[in-house]
C-alpha positions as CSV (number, residue, x, y, z in Angstrom):
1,X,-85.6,-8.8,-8.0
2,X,-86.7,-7.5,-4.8
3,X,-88.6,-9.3,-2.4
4,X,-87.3,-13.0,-4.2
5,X,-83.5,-13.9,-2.8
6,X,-81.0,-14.3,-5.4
7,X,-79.1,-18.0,-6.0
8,X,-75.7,-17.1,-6.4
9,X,-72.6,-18.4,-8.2
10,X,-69.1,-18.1,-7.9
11,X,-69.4,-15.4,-11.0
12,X,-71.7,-13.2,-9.3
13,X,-70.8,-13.3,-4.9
14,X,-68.5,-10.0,-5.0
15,X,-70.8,-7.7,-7.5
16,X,-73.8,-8.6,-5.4
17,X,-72.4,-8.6,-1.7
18,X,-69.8,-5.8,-2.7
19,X,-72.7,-3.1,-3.9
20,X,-73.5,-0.2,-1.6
21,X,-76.9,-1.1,0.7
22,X,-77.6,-3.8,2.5
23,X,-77.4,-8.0,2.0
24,X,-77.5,-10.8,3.3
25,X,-76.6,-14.1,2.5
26,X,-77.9,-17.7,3.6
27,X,-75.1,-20.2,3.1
28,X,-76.8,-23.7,2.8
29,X,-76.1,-27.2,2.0
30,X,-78.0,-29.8,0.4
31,X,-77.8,-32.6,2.9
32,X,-78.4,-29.9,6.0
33,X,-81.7,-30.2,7.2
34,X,-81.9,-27.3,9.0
35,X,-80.9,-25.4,6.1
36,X,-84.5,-26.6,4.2
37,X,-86.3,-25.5,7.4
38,X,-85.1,-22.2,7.3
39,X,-85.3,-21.1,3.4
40,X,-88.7,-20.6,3.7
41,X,-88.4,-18.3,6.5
42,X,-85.8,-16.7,4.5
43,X,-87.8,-16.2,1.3
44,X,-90.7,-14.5,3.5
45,X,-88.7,-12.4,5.0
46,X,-87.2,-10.7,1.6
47,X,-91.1,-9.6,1.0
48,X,-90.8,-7.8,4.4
49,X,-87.6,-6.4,3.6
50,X,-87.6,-5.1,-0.1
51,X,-85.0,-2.5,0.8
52,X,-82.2,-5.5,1.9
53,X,-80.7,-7.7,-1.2
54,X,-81.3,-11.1,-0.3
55,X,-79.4,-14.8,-1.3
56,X,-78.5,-17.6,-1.3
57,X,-75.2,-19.6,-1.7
58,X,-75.0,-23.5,-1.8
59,X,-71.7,-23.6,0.1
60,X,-70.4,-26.8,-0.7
61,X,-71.4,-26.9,-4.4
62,X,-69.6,-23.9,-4.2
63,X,-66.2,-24.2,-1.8
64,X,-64.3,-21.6,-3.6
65,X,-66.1,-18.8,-2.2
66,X,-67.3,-20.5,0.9
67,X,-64.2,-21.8,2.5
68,X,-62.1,-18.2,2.1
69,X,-65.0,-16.5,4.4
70,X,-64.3,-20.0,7.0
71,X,-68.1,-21.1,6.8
72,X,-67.8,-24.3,8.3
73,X,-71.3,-24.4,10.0
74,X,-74.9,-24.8,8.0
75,X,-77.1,-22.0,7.7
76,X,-74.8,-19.4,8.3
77,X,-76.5,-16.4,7.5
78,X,-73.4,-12.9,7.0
79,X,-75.2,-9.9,6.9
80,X,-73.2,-7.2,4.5
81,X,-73.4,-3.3,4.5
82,X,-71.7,-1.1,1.7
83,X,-69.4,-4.6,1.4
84,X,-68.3,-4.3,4.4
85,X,-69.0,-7.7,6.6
86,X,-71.2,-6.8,9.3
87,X,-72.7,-9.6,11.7
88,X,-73.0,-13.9,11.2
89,X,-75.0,-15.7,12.3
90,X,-74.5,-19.9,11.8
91,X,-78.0,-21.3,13.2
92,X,-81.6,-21.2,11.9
93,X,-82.7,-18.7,12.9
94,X,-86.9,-17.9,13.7
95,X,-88.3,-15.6,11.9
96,X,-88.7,-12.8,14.5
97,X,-84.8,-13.5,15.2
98,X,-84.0,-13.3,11.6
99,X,-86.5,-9.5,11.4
100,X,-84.7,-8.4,14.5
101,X,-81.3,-9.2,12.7
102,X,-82.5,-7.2,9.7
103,X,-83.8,-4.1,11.5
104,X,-80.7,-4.1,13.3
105,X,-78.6,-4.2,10.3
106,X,-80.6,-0.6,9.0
107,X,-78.9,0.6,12.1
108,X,-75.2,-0.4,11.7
109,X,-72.7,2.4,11.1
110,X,-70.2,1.3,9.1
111,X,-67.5,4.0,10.0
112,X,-67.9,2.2,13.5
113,X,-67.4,-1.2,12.9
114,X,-64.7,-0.2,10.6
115,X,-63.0,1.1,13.7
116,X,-64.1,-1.9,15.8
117,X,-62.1,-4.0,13.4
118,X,-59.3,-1.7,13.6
119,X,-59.8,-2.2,17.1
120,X,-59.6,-5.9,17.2
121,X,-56.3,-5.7,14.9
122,X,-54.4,-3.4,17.2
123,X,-55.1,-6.0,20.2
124,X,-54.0,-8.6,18.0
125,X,-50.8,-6.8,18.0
126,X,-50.9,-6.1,21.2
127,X,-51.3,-2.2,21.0
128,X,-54.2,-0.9,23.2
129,X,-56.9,0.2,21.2
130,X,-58.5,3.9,21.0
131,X,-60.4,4.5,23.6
132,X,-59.0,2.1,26.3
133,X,-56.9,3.6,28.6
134,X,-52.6,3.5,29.0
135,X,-52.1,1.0,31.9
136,X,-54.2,-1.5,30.8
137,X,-53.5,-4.9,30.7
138,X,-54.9,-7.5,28.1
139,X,-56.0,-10.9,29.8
140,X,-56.3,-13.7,27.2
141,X,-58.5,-16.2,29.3
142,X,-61.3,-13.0,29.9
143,X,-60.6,-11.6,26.4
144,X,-60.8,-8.1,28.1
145,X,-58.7,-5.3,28.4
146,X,-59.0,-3.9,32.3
147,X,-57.9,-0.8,34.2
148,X,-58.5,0.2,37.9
149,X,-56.8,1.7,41.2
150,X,-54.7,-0.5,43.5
151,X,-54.1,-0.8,47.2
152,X,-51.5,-0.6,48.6
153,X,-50.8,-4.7,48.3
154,X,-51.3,-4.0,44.3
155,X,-54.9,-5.1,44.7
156,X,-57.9,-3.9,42.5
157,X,-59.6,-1.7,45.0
158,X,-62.2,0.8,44.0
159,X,-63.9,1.0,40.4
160,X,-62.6,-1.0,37.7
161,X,-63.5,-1.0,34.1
162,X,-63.2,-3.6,31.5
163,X,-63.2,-3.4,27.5
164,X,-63.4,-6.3,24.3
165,X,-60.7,-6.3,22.1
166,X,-62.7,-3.9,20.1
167,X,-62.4,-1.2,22.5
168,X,-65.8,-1.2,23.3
169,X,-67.0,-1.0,27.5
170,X,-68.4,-4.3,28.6
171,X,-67.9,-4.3,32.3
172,X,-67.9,-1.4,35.3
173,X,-67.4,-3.4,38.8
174,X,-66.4,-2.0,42.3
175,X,-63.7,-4.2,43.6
176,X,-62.7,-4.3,47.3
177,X,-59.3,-5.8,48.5
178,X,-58.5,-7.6,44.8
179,X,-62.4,-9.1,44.7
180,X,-65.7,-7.8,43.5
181,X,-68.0,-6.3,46.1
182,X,-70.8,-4.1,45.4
183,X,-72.6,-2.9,42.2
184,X,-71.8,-4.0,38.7
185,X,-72.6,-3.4,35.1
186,X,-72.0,-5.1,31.7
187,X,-72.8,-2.8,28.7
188,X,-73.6,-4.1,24.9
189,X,-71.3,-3.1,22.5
190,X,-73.6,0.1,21.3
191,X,-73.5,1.2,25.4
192,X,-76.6,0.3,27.0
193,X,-76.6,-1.5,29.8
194,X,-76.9,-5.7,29.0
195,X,-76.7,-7.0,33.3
196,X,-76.6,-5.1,36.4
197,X,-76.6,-6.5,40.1
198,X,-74.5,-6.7,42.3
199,X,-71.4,-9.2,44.6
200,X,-70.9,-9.6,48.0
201,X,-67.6,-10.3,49.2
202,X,-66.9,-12.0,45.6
203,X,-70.6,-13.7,45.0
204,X,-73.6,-12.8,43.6
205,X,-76.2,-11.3,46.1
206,X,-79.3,-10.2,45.2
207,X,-80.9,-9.7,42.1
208,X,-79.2,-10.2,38.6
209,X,-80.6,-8.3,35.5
210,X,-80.2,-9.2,32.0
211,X,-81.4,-6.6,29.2
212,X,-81.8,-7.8,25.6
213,X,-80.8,-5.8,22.7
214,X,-82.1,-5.0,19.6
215,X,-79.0,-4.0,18.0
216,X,-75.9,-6.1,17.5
217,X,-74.3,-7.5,20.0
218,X,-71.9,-10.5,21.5
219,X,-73.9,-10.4,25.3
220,X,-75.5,-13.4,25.9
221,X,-79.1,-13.9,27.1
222,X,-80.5,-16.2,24.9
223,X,-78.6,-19.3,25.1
224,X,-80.0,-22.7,26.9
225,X,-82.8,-23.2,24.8
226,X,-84.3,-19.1,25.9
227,X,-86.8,-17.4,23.2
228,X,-85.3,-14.8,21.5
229,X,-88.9,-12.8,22.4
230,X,-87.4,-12.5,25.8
231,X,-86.7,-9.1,26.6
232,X,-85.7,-9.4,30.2
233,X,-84.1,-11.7,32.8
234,X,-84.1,-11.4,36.7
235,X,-81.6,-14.1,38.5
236,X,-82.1,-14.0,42.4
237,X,-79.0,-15.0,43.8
238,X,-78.1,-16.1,47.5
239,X,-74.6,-15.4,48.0
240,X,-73.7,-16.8,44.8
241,X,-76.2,-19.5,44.7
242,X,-79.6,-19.0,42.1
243,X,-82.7,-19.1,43.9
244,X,-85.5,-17.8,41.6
245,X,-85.1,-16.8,37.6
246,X,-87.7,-14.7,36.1
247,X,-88.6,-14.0,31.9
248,X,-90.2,-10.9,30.8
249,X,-90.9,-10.0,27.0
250,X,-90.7,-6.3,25.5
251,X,-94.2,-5.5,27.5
252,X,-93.2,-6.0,30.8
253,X,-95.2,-9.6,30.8
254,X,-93.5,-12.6,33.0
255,X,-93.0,-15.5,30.1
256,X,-92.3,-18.6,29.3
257,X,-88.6,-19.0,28.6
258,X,-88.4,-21.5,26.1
259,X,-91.1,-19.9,24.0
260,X,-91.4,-16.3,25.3
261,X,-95.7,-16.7,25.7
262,X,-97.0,-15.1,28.2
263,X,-98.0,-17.4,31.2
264,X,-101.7,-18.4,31.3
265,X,-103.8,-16.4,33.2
266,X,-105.1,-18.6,36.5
């Protein structure tokens, strides 16, 4: 029924999660207290969203299907699209997290993250992937695939670029002599820009922007206790070292990290 998520069993996971549209499961557990916090917050958003199938598996009542999708953490919410997995999530989320998750999923081409995952399996292999470059080396501790110009020591020297083993852009950096100097840019996976600033001689100099996204994305901004309603971050560095760290939300208003409120006006 719409708008009221669906308790599922064993019988019933594949012909509910495996139907064209959109659904998402909350995998729970009876002990986990976040997991009470957040079904509320779950249940109100399926009246919000009575276009996305929404339920609920108790994972440990119900192993068999849980432990063959590796859910080891409680909630875990996995977002599905035509079947096809889409995006997890194991925290509680709030509920404008949980809205921006579901708006994003509306948005998810399928075709593309079909070909991300065909992506990821060819680096797995170690076969580039489509759209990354012959020459470019993989770098296990970075997890990136990166390509550039050398000097004439075999040095990075001029513009390198940098991809995720789903052949998506994450990076653009200048490099001088084997080390960054001057502008850089990380990209989210759907290619807008996620930080920009910029290295001197190797460190940080200057102002460091980060840009939320409303789409999905494995850039990080909102770790360390940030509010997911921040929008926007400005580090200023001093050759490497932070001096000043600025929030903004999706107006343009400075904010509170931890809660993403505006500040009181003096």
């Amino acid at each position: 029924m719409a708008g009221v998520p669906v308790e599922l069993t064993p019988e019933d996971f594949e012909a509910v999660t495996q139907k064209p549209g959109m659904c998402v499961v909350d995998f729970w557990a009876q002990w986990c207290e976040p997991c009470h916090a957040f079904a509320p917050v779950f249940s109100e958003a399926a009246t919000r969203f009575p276009d996305i199938t929404f339920a609920r598996l108790d994972a440990e009542a119900h192993e068999a299907v849980a432990e063959p999708l590796g859910i080891d953490a409680y909630p875990t919410i996995v977002a599905f699209k035509d079947g096809l997995e889409v995006r997890r999530v194991s925290e509680a989320l709030s509920p404008e997290a949980l809205d921006r998750l579901l708006v994003a999923l509306r948005a998810v081409d399928v075709t593309e993250v079909e070909r991300r995952k065909a992506n990821r399996e060819r680096t797995e292999a170690g076969e580039l992937p489509t759209g990354v470059p012959e020459g470019a080396t993989w770098d296990d501790g970075d997890e990136e695939w990166s390509f550039g110009p050398k000097d004439a020591k075999g040095r990075p020297h001029g513009t390198w670029r940098y991809w995720r083993a789903d052949g998506t852009l994450c990076n653009e950096c200048i490099m001088e002599q084997g080390g960054p100097h001057g502008p850089f840019r990380r990209f989210h996976e759907d290619g807008s820009v996620s930080q920009e600033g910029a290295f001197e001689r190797g460190q940080l100099h200057g102002p460091r922007t980060w840009i939320a996204s409303d789409g999905f994305t494995s850039e990080r901004m909102h770790e360390g206790g940030v509010s997911e309603r921040v929008r926007k971050t400005v580090m200023h560095y001093d050759r490497g070292t932070v001096r000043h760290v600025e929030h903004f939300n999706g107006d343009g208003q400075r904010v509170v990290p931890s809660t993403g409120e505006p500040y009181p006006t003096r």
